[in-house]
C-alpha positions in Angstrom: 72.7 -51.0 -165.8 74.0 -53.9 -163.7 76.0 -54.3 -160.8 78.4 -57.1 -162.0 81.3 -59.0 -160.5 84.3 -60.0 -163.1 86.6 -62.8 -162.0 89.9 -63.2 -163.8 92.7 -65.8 -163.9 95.8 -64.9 -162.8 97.2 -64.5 -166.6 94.1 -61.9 -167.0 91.6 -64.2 -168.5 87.7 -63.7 -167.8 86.6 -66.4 -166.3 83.2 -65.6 -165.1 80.9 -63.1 -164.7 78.2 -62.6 -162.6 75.3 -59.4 -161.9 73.3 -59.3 -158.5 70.2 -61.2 -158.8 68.4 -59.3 -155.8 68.6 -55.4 -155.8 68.4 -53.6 -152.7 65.1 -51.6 -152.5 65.8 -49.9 -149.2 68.9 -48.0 -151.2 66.6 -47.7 -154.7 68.9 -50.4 -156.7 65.4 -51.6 -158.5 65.0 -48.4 -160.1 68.4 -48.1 -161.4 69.8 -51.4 -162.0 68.5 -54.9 -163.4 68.9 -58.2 -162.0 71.1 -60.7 -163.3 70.6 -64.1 -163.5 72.3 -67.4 -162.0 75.4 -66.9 -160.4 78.7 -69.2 -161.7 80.7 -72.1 -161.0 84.3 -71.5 -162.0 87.3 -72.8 -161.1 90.6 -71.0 -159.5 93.8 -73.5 -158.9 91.6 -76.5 -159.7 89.1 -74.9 -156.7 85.3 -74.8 -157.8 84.2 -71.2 -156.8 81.2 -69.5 -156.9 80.1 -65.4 -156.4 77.3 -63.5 -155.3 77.2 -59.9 -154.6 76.2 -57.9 -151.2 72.7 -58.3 -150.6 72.1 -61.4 -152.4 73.4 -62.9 -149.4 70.7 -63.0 -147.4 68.8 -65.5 -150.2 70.5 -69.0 -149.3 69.1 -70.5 -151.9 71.4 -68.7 -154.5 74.4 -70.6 -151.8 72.9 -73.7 -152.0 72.2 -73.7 -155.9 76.1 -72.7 -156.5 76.8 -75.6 -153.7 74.6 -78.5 -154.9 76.7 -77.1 -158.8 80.1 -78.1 -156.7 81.0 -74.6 -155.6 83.3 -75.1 -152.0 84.3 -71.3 -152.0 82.2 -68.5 -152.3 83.3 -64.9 -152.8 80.6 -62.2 -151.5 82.1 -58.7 -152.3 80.3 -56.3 -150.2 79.3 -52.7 -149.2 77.4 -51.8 -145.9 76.7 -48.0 -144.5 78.7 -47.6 -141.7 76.0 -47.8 -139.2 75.6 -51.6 -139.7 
């Protein structure tokens, strides 16, 4: 299993996919679900995008990789208990 993000176009087409590269061990997401690989450029309205997901944040390197690939958005969908 995977925890993936889908991005579409706005006529419904894929236009990247991307699973969380760093699982959350506090929450037990390495013995559930596998890690993906490098996240995507893509482009939205001629805009070069990239996404990572939740924790995968807190790695800047996966940031820097999809900036240095041209990336001047990012898109981090995210999930924190509500005590942080």
């Amino acid at each position: 299993m995977f925890n993936t993000c889908y991005v579409f176009d706005r006529a419904g087409k894929e236009l990247a996919r991307y699973s969380k590269a760093h699982r959350f061990r506090p929450m037990g997401e390495h013995e559930c679900i596998e890690p993906g690989g490098r996240p995507p450029v893509f482009e939205i309205d001629g805009m070069k995008c990239g996404v990572m997901i939740c924790y995968d944040l807190r790695f800047p390197e996966l940031a820097r990789g999809l900036a240095l690939d041209g990336a001047h958005v990012l898109f981090v969908p995210a999930q924190w208990p509500r005590p942080r």
